[in-house]
N, C-alpha and C positions, 0 to 999 in steps of 0.2 A: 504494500500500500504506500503511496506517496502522498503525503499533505502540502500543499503550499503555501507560503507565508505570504501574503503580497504585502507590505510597508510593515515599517516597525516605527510605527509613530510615537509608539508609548513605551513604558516598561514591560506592556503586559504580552507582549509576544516571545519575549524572552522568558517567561517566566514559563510562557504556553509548551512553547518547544520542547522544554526539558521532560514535558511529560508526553507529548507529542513523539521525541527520540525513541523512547520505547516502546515505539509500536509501530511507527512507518519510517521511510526515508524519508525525509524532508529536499523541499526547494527553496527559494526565499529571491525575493525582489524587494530591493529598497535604494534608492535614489541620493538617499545621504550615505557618504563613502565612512564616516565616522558609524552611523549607529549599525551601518553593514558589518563593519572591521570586527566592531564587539560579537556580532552574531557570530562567524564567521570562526575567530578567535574560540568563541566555545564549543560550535559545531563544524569542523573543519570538512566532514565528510558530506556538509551539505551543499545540494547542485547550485548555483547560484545564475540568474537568468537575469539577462542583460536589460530585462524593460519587461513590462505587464505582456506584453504580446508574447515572448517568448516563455515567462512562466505559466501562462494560459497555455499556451501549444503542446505543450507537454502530458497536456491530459492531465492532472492530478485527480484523486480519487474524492477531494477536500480542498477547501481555501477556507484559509485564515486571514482573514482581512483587516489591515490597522494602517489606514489612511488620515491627516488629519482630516475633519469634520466636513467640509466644505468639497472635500473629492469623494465622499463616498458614495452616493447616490451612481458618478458615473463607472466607478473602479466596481462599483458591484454590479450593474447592469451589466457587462462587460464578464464577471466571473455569472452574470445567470446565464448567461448564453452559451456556456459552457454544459449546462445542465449538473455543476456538479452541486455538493451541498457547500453553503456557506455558514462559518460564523463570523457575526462582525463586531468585533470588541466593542465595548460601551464606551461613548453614546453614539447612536449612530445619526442621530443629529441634532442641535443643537440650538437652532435660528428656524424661525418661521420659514423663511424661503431655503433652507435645507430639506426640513421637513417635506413642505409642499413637494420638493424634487424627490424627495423618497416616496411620500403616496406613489407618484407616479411610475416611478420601478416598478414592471410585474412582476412581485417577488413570488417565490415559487415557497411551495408547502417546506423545503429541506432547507429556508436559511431562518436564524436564529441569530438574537443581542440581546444583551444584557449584562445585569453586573454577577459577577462569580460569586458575590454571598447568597447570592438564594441554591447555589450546592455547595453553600458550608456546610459542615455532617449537623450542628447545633442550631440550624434554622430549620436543615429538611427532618430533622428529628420533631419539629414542632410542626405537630398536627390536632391543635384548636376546634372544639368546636364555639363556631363563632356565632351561633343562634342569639347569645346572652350578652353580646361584647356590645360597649357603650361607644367607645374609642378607644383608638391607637396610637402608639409613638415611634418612632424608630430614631435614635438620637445619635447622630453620626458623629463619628471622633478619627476627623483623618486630618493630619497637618498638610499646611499646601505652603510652606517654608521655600520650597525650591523654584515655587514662580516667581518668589519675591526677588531672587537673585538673575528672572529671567529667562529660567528653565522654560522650557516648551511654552515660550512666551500667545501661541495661536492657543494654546489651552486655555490661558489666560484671560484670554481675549474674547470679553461678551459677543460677540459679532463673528468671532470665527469655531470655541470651541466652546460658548458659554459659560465660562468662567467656571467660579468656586459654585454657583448654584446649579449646575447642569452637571456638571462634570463629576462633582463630588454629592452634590443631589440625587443623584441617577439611584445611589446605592441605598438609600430611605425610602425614595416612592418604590423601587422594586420592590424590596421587601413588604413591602404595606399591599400593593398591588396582586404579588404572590400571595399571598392572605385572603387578602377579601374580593377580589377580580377586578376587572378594568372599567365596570362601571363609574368613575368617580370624577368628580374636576376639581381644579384650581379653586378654592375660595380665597384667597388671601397670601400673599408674598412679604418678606422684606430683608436687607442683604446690607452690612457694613461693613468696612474695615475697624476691626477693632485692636490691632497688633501689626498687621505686616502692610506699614500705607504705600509701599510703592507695586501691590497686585493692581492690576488691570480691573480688577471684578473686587468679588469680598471675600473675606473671609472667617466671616459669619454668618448664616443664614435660617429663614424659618421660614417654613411651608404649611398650611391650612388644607386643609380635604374635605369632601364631602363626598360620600359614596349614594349610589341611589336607593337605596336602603335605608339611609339615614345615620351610620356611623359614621364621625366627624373622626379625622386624625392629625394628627400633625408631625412634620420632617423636623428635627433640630441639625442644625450642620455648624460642629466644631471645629471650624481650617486651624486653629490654632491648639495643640495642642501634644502634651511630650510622649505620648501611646497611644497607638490608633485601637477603637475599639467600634462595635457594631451590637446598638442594643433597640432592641425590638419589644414594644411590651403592650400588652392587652388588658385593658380595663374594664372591670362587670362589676355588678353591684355588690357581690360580696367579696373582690377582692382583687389582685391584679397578678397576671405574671408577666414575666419576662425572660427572655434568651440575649447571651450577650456573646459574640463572636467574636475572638481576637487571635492574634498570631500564632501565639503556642511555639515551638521547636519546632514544629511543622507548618509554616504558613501556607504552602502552598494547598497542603491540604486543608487545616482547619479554617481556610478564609476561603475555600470554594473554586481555588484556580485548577487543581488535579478533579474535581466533582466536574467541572465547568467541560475540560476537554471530553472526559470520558462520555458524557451525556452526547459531545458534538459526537465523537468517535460511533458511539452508538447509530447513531441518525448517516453516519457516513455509510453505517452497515446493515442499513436498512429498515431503524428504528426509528419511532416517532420522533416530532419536532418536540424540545421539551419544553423549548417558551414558545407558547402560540404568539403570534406575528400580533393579533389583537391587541395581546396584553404590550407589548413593544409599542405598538404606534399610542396607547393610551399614558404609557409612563413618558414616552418622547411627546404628547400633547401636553399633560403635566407640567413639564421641565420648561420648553420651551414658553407656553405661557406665561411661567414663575419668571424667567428670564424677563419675560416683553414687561412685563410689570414691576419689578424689580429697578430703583435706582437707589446707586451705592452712595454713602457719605464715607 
């Protein structure tokens, strides 16, 4: 079996691969000669293809998709025409006018986005019944310390990767969304800097829900912060629980990135899609809205 990597825009293709290695050959196309070198550096035995056109030619059996935000819509019509399955790291869009370009994608049953904690073992282990639940939280603790220096400064950047509310967002609405389904909208946004003032975006944020059912929830987003942690908690009238997700000795597993491929693995070989495309365009309606409403002080 062969997987191909097309961009490594992020961290998360690197992280993908290592569990990826153990099971297919790998390809890999990426356009900056630095974030290639490092892939490259740790997988020496992978085939490396001079442009999108040639790692598409190839046939792969899988693509792994990690473009910034603003190219995905065409980099993946491009891998659909291929017929093969795709995943496409989170967020797969991030701006209204991304968005709109991705409706318009015929995406096919076999591709799949999202963020890796809803297959951490500690979230898929939570199975709620939600009959009785009032509301929700999911209160996000991830530092974004390295835009501030200018890192993957289009991540940063409201208008290209949605900032700290999209980008670091994605991983609260999912979680909530995986829970209660994609009935739900945007009631309420709001986004500061409250530590790191030279980001683009914030780095603090909070999100309001309302599902059609009538369960209110809310996103908290901690950019600042010295341990990332991922907590999800459900409130009933006689009590509350909650699941809290974090690195462990094994992050790749206990945060969902080794869950994450195996699930794609699965659907490469013939298994259901395991996030329906629904629930995707409802958490990227979400974000994106939180965005458009959203001004940072």
């Amino acid at each position: 079996m062969r997987i191909a990597l097309a961009g490594l825009a992020t961290s998360h293709p690197y992280t993908d691969a290592r569990t990826l290695t153990r099971h297919a050959e790998l390809a890999v196309w990426e356009p900056d000669p630095d974030r290639l070198r490092r892939f490259t550096d740790e997988h020496p035995d992978a085939k490396v293809a001079n442009d999108l056109d040639e790692l598409l030619a190839a046939e792969p059996d899988g693509v792994v998709l990690t473009v910034p935000n603003p190219q995905v819509p065409a980099v993946l019509e491009r891998v659909l025409e291929t017929g093969a399955p795709c995943f496409v790291n989170k967020p797969a869009a991030a701006t209204r006018e991304q968005l709109d370009a991705l409706r318009r994608v015929p995406v096919h049953e076999r591709v799949m986005s999202g963020s890796v904690l809803r297959f951490a073992p500690a979230f898929a282990a939570l199975r709620p019944d939600t009959q009785d639940v009032l509301s929700v939280r999911a209160t996000i603790r991830h530092d974004v310390g390295q835009w501030a220096d200018g890192y993957n400064a289009w991540q940063d950047t409201p208008g290209e990767g949605g900032g700290t509310m999209v980008t670091i967002g994605i991983h609260g609405v999912e979680l909530l969304v995986a829970l209660l389904g994609p009935d739900v909208r945007l009631v309420g946004a709001a986004g500061t800097r409250r530590h790191y003032r030279t980001l683009r975006s914030e780095d603090t944020g909070v999100l309001a829900l309302q599902w059609a059912n009538g369960i209110v929830g809310t996103v908290e987003i901690l950019g600042v912060s010295e341990d990332d942690a991922y907590t999800v908690t459900l409130h009933r009238r006689h009590g509350s629980e909650s699941v809290v997700i974090q690195g462990g000795p094994d992050p790749a597993q206990t945060l969902g990135y080794t869950g994450t491929i195996e699930a794609f693995l699965n659907m490469v070989h013939g298994g259901p899609n395991p996030v329906p495309w629904a629930q995707t365009l409802a958490i990227l309606e979400i974000l994106v809205s939180a965005r458009e409403h959203t001004t940072t002080n």
